[in-house]
N, CA, C and O atoms as a Maestro MAE file, in Angstrom:
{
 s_m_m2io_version
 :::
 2.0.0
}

f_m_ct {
 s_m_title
 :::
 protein
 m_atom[296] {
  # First column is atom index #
  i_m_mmod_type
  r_m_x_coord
  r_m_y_coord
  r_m_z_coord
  i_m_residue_number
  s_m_chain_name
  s_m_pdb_residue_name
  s_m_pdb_atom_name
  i_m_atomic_number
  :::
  1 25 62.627 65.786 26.088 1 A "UNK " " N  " 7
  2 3 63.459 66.963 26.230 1 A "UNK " " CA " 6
  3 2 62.569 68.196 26.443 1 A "UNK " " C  " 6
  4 15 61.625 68.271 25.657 1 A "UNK " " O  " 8
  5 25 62.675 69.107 27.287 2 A "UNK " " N  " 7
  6 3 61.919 70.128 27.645 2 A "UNK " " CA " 6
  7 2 62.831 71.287 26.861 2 A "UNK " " C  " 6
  8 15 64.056 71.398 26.837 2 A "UNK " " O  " 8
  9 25 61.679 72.215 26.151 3 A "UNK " " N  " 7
  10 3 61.906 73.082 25.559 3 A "UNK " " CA " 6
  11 2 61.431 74.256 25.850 3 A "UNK " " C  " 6
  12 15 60.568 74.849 25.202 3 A "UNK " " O  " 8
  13 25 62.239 74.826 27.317 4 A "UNK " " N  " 7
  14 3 61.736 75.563 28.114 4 A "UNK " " CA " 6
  15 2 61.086 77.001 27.634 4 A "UNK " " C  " 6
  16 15 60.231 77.520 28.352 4 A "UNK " " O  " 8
  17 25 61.592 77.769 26.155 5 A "UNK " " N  " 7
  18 3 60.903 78.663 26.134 5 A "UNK " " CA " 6
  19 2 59.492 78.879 25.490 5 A "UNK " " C  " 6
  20 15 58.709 79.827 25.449 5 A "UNK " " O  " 8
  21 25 59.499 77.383 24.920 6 A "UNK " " N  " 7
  22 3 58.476 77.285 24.996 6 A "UNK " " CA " 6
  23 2 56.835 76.974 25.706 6 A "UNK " " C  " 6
  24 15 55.628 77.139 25.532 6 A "UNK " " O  " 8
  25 25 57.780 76.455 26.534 7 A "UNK " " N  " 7
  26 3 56.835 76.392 28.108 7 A "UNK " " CA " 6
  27 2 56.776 77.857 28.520 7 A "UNK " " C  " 6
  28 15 55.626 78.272 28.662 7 A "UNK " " O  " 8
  29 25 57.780 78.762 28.751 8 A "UNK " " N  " 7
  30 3 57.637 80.207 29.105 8 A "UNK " " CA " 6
  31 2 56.387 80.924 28.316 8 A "UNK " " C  " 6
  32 15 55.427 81.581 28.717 8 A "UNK " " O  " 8
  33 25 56.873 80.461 26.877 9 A "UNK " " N  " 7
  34 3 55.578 81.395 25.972 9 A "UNK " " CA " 6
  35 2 54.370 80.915 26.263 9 A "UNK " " C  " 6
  36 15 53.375 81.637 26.326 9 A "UNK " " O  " 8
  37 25 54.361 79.464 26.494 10 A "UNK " " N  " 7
  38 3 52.596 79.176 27.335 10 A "UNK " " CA " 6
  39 2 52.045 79.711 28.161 10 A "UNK " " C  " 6
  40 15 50.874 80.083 28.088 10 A "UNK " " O  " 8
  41 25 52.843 79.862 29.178 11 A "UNK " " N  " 7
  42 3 52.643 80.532 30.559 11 A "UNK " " CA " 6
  43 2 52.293 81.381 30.493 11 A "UNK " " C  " 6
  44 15 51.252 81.666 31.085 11 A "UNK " " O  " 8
  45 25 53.149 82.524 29.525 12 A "UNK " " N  " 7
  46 3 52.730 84.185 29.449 12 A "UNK " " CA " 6
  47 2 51.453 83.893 28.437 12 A "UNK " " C  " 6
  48 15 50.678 84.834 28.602 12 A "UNK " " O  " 8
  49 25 50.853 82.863 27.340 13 A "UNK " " N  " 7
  50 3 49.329 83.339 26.770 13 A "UNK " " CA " 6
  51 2 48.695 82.643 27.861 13 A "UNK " " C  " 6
  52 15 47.516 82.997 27.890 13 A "UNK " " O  " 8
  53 25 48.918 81.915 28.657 14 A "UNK " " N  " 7
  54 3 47.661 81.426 29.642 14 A "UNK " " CA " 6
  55 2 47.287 82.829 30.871 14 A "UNK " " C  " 6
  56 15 46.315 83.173 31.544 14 A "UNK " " O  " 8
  57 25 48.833 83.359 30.624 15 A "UNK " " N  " 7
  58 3 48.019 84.532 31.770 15 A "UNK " " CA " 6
  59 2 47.746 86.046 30.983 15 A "UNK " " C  " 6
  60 15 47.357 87.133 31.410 15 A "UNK " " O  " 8
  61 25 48.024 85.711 30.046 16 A "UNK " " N  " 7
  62 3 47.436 86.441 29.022 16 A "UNK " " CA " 6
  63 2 48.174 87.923 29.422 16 A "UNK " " C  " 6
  64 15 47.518 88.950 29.596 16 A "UNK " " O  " 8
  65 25 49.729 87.849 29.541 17 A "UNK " " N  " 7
  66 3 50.819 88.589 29.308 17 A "UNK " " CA " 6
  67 2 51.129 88.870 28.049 17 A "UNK " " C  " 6
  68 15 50.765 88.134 27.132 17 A "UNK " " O  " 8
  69 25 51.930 90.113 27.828 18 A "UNK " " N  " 7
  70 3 53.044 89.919 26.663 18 A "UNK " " CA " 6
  71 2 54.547 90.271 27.021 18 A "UNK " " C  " 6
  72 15 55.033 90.872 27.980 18 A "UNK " " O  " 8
  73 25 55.299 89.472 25.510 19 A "UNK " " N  " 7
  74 3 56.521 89.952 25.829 19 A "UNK " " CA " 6
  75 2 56.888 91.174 26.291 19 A "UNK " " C  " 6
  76 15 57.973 91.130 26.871 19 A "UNK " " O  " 8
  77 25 56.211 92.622 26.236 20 A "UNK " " N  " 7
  78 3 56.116 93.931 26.639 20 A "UNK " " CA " 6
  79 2 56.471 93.485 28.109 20 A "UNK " " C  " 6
  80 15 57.602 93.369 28.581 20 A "UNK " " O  " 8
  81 25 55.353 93.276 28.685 21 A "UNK " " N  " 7
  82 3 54.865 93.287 29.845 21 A "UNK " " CA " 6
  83 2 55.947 92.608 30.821 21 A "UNK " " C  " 6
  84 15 56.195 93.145 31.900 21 A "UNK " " O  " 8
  85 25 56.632 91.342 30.404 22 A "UNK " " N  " 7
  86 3 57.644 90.115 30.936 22 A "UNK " " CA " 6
  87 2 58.967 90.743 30.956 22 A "UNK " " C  " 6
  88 15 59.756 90.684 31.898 22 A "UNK " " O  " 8
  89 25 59.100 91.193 30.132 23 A "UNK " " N  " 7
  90 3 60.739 92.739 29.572 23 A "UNK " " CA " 6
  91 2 60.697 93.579 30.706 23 A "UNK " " C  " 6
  92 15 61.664 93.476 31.461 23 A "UNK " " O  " 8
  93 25 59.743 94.447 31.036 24 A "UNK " " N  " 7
  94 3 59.542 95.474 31.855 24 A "UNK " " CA " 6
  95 2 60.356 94.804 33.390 24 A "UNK " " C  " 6
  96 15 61.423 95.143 33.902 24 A "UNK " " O  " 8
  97 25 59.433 93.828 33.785 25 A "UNK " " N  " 7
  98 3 59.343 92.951 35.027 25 A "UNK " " CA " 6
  99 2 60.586 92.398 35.083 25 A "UNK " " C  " 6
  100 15 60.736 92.492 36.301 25 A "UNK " " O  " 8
  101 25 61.304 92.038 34.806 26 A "UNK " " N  " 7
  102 3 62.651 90.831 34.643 26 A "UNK " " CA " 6
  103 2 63.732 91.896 33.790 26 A "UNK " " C  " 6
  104 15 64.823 91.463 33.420 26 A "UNK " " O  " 8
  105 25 63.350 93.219 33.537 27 A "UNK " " N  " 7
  106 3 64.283 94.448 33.374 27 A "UNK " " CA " 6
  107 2 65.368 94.252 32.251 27 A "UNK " " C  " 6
  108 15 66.569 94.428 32.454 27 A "UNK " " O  " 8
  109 25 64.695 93.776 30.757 28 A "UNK " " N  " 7
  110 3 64.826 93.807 29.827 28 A "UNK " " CA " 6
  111 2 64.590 94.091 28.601 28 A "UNK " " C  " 6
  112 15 63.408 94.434 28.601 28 A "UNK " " O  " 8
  113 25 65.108 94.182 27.229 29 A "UNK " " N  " 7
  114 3 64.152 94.545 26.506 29 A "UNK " " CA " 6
  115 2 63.413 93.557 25.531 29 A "UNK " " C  " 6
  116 15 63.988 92.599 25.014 29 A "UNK " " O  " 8
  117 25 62.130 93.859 25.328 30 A "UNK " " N  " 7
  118 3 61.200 93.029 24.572 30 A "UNK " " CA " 6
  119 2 62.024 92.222 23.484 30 A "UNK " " C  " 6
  120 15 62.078 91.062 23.893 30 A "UNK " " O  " 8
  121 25 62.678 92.335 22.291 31 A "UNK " " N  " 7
  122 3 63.412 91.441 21.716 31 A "UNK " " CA " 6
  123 2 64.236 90.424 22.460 31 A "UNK " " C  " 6
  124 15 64.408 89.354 21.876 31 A "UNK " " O  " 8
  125 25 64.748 90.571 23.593 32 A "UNK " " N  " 7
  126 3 65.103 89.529 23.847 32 A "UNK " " CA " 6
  127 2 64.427 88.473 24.972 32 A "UNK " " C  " 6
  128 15 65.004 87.532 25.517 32 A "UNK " " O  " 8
  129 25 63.030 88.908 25.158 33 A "UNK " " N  " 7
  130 3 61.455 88.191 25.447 33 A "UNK " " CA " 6
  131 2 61.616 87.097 24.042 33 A "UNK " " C  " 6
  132 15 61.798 85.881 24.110 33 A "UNK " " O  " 8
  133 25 61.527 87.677 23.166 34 A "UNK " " N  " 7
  134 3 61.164 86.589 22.065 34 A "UNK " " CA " 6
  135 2 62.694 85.807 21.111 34 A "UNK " " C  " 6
  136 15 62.704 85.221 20.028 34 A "UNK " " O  " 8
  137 25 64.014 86.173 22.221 35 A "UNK " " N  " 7
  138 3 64.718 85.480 22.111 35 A "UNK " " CA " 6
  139 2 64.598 84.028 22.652 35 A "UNK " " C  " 6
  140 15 64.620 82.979 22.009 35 A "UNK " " O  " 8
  141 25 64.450 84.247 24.156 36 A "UNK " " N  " 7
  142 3 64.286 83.538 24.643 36 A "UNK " " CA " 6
  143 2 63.354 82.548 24.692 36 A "UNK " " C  " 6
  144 15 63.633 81.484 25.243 36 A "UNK " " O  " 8
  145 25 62.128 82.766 24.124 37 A "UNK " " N  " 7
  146 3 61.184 81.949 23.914 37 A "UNK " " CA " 6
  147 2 61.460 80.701 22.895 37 A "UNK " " C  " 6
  148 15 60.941 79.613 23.147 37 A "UNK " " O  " 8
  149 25 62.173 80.848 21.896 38 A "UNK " " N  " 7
  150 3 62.733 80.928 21.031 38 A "UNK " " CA " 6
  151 2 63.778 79.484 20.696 38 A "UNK " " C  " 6
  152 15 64.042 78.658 19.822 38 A "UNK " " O  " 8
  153 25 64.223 80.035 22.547 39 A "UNK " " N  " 7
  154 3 65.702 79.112 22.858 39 A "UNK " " CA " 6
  155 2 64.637 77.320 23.931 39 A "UNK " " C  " 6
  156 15 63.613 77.228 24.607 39 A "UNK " " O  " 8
  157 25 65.416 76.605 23.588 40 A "UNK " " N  " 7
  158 3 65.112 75.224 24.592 40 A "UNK " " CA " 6
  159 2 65.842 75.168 25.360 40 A "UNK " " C  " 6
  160 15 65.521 74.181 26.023 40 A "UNK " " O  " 8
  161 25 66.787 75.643 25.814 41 A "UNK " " N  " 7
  162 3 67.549 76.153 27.236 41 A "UNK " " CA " 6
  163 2 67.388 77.529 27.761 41 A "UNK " " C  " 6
  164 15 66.783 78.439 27.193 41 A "UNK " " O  " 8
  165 25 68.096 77.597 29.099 42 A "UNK " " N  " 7
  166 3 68.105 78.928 29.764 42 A "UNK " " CA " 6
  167 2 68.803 79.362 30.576 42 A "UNK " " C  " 6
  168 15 68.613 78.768 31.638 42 A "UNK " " O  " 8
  169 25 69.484 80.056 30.642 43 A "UNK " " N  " 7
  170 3 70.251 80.416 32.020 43 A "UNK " " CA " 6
  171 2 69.640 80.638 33.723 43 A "UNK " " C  " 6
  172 15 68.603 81.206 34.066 43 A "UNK " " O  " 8
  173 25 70.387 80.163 34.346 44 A "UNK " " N  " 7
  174 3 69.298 79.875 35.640 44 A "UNK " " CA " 6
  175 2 69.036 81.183 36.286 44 A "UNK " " C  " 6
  176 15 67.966 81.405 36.853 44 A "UNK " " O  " 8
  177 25 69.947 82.012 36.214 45 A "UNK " " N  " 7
  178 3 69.499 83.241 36.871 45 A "UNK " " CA " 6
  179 2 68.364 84.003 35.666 45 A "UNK " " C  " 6
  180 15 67.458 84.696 36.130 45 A "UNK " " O  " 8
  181 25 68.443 83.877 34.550 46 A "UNK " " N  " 7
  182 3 67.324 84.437 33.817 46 A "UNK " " CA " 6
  183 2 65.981 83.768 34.404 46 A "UNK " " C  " 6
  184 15 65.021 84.413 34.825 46 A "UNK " " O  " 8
  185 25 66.094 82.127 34.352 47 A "UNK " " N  " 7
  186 3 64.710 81.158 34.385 47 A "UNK " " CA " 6
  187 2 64.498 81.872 36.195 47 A "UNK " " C  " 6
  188 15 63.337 81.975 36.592 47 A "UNK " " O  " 8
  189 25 65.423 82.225 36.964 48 A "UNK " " N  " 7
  190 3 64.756 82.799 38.263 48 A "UNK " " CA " 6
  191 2 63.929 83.705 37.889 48 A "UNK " " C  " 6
  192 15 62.730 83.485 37.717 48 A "UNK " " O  " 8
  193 25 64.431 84.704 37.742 49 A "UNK " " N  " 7
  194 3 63.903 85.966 37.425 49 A "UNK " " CA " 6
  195 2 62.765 85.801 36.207 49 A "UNK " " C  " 6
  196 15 62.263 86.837 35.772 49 A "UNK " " O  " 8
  197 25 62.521 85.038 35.880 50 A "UNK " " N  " 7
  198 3 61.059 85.202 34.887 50 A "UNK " " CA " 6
  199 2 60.061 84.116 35.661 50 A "UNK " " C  " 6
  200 15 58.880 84.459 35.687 50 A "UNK " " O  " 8
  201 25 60.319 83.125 36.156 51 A "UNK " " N  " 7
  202 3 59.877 82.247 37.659 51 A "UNK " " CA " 6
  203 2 59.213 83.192 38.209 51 A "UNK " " C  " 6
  204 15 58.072 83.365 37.780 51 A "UNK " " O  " 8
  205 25 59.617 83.914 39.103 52 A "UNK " " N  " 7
  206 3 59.334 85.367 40.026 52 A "UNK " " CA " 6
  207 2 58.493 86.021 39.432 52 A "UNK " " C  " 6
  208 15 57.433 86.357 39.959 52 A "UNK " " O  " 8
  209 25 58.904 86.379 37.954 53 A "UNK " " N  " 7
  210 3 57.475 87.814 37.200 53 A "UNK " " CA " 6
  211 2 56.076 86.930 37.395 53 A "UNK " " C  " 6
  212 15 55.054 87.396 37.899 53 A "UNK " " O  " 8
  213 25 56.277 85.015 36.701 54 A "UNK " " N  " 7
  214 3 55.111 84.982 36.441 54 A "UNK " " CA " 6
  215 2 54.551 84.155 37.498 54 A "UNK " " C  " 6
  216 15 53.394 83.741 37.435 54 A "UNK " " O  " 8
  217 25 55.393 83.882 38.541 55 A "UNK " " N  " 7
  218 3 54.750 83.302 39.792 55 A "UNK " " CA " 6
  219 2 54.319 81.856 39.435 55 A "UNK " " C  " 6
  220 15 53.169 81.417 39.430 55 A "UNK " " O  " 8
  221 25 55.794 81.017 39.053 56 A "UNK " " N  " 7
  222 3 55.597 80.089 38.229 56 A "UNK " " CA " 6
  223 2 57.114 79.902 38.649 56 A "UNK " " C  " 6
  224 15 58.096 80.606 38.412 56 A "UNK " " O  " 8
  225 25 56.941 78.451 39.508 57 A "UNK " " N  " 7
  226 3 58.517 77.587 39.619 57 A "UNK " " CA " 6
  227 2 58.429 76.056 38.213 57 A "UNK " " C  " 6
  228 15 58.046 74.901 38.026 57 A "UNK " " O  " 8
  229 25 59.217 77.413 37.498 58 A "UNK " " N  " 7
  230 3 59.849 76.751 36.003 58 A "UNK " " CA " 6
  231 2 60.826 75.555 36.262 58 A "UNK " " C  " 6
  232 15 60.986 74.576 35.534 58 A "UNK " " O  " 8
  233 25 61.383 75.807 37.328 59 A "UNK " " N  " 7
  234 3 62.959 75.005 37.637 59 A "UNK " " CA " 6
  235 2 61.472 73.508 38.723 59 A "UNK " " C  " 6
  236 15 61.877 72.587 39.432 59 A "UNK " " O  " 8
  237 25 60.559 73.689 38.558 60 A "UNK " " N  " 7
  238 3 60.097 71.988 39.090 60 A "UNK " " CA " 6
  239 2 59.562 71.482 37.832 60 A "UNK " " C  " 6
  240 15 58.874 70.514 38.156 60 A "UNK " " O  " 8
  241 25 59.509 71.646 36.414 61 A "UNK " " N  " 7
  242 3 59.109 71.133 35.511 61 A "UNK " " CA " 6
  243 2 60.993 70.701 35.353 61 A "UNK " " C  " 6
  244 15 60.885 69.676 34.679 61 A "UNK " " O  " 8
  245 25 61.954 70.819 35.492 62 A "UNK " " N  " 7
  246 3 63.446 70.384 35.367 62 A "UNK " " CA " 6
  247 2 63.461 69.108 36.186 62 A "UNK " " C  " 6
  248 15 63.805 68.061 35.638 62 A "UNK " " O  " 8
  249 25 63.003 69.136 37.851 63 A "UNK " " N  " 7
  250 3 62.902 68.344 38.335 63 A "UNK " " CA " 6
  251 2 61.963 67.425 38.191 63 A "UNK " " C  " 6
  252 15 62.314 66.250 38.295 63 A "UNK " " O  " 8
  253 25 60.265 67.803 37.863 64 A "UNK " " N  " 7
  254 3 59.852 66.087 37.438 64 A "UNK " " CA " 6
  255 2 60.171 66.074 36.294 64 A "UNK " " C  " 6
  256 15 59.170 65.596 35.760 64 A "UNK " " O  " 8
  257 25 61.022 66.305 35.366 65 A "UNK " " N  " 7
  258 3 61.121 65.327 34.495 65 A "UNK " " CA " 6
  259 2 62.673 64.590 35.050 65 A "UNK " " C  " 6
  260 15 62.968 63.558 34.448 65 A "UNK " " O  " 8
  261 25 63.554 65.009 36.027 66 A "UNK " " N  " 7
  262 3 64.369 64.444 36.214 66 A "UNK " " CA " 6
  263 2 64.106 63.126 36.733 66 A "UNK " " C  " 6
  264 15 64.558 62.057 36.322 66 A "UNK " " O  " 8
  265 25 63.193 63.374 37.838 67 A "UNK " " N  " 7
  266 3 62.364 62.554 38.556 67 A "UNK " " CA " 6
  267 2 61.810 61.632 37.479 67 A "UNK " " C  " 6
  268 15 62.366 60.533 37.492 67 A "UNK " " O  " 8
  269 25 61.299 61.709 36.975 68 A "UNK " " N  " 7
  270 3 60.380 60.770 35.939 68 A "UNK " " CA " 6
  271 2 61.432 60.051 35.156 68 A "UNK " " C  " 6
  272 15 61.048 58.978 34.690 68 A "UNK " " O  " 8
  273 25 62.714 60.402 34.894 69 A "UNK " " N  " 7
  274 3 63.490 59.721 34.249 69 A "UNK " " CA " 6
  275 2 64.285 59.035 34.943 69 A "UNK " " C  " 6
  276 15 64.873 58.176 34.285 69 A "UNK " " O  " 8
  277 25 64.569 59.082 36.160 70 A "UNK " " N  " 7
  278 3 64.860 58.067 37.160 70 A "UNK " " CA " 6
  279 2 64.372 56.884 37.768 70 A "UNK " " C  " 6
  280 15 64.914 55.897 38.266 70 A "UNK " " O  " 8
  281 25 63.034 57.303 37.569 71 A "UNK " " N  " 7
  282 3 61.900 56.084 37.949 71 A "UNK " " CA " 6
  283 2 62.068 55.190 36.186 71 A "UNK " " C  " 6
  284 15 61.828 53.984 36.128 71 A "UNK " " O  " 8
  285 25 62.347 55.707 35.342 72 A "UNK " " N  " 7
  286 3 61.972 55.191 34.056 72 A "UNK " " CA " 6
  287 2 63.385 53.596 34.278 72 A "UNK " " C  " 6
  288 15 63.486 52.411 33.959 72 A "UNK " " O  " 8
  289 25 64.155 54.634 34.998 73 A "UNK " " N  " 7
  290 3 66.105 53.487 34.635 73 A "UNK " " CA " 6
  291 2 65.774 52.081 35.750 73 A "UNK " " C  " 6
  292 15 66.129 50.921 35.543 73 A "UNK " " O  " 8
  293 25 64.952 52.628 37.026 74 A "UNK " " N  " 7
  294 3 64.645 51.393 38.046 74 A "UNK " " CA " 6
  295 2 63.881 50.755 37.749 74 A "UNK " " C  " 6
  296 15 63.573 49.791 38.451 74 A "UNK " " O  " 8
  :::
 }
 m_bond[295] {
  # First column is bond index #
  i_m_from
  i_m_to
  i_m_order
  :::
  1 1 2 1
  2 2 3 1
  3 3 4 2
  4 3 5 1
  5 5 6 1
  6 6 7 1
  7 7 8 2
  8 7 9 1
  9 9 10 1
  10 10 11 1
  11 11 12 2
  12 11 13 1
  13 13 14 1
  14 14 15 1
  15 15 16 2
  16 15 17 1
  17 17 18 1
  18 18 19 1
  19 19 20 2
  20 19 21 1
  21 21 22 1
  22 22 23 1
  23 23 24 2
  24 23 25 1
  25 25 26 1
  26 26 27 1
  27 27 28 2
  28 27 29 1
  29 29 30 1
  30 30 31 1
  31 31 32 2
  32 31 33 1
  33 33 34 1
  34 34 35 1
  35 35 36 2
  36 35 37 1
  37 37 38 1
  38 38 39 1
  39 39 40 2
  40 39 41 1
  41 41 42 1
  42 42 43 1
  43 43 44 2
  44 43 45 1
  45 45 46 1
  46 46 47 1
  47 47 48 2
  48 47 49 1
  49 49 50 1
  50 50 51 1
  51 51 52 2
  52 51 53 1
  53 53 54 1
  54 54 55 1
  55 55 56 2
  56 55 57 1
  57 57 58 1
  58 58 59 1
  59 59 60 2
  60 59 61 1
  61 61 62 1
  62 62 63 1
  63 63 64 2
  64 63 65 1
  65 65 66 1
  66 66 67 1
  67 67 68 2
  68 67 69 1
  69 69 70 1
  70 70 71 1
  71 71 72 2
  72 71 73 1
  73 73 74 1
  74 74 75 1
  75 75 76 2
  76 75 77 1
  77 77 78 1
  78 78 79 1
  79 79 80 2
  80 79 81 1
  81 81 82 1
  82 82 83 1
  83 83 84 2
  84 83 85 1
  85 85 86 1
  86 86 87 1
  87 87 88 2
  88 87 89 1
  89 89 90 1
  90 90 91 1
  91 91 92 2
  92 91 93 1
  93 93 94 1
  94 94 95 1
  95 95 96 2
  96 95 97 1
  97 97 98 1
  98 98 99 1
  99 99 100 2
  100 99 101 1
  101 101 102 1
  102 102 103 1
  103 103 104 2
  104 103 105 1
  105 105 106 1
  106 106 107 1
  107 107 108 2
  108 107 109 1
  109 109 110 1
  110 110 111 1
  111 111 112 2
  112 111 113 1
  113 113 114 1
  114 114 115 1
  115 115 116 2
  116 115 117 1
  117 117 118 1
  118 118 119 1
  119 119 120 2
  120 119 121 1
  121 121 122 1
  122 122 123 1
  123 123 124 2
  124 123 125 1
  125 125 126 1
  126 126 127 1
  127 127 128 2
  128 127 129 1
  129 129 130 1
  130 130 131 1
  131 131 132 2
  132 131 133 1
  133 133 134 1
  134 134 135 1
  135 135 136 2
  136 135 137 1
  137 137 138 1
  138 138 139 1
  139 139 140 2
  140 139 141 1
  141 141 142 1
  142 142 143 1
  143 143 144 2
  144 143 145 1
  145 145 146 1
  146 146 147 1
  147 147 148 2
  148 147 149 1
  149 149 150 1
  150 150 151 1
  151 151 152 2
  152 151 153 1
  153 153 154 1
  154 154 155 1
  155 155 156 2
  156 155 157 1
  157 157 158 1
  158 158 159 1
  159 159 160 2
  160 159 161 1
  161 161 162 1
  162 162 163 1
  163 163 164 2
  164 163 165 1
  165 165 166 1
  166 166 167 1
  167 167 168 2
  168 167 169 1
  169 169 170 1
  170 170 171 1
  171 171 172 2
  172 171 173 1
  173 173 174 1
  174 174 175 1
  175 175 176 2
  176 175 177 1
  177 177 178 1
  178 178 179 1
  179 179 180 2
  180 179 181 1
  181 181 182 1
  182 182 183 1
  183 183 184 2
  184 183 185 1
  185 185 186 1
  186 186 187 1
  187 187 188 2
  188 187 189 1
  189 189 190 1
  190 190 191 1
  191 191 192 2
  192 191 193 1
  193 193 194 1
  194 194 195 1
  195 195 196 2
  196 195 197 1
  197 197 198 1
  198 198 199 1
  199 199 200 2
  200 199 201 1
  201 201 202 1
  202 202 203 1
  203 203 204 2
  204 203 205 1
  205 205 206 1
  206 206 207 1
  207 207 208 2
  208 207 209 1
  209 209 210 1
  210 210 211 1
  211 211 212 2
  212 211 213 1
  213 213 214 1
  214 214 215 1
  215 215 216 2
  216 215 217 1
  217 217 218 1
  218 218 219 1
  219 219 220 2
  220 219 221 1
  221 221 222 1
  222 222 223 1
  223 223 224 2
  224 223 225 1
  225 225 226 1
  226 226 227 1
  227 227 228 2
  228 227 229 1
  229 229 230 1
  230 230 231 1
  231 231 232 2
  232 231 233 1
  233 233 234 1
  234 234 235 1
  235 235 236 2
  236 235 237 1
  237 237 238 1
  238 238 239 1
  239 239 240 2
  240 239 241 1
  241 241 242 1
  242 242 243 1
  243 243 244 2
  244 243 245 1
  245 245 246 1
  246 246 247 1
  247 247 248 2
  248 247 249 1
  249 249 250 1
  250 250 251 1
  251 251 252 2
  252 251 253 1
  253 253 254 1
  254 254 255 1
  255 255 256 2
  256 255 257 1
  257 257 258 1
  258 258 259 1
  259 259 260 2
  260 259 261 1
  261 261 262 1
  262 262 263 1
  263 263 264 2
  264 263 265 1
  265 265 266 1
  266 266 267 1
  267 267 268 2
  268 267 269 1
  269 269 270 1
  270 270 271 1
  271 271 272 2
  272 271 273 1
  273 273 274 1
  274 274 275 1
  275 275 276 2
  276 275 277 1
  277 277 278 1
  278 278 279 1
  279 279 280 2
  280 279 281 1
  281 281 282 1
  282 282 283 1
  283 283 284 2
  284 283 285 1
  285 285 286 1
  286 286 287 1
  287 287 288 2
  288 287 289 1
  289 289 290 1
  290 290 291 1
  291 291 292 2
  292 291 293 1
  293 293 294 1
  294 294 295 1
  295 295 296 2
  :::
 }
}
């Protein structure tokens, strides 16, 4: 099971962002940066728009694991 905000919060210490910084960009405020991190789902127009800040297609970690779980059933 992918626990996407937590993949988000990786992303932002590997590029060595903060929630400040991700709020500004995706035109929100910082508490709900560390809502979301927070959450193991996401809304798709949010996961676009934070995709875009960090230059990072979030929605192909959805697909290989879809992928990977299809190969798992054949």
């Amino acid at each position: 099971m992918i626990h996407i905000g937590k993949i988000i919060h990786a992303e932002l210490l590997r590029q060595e962002r903060t929630p400040t910084w991700l709020a500004k960009k995706i035109n929100c405020e910082r508490p709900n940066i560390y809502y979301i991190i927070k959450q193991p789902s996401i809304n798709t127009e949010m996961l676009e728009r934070i995709s875009k800040a960090l230059d990072i297609d979030f929605f192909k970690i959805y697909s290989d694991q879809l992928n990977n779980d299809s190969n798992k059933i054949t």
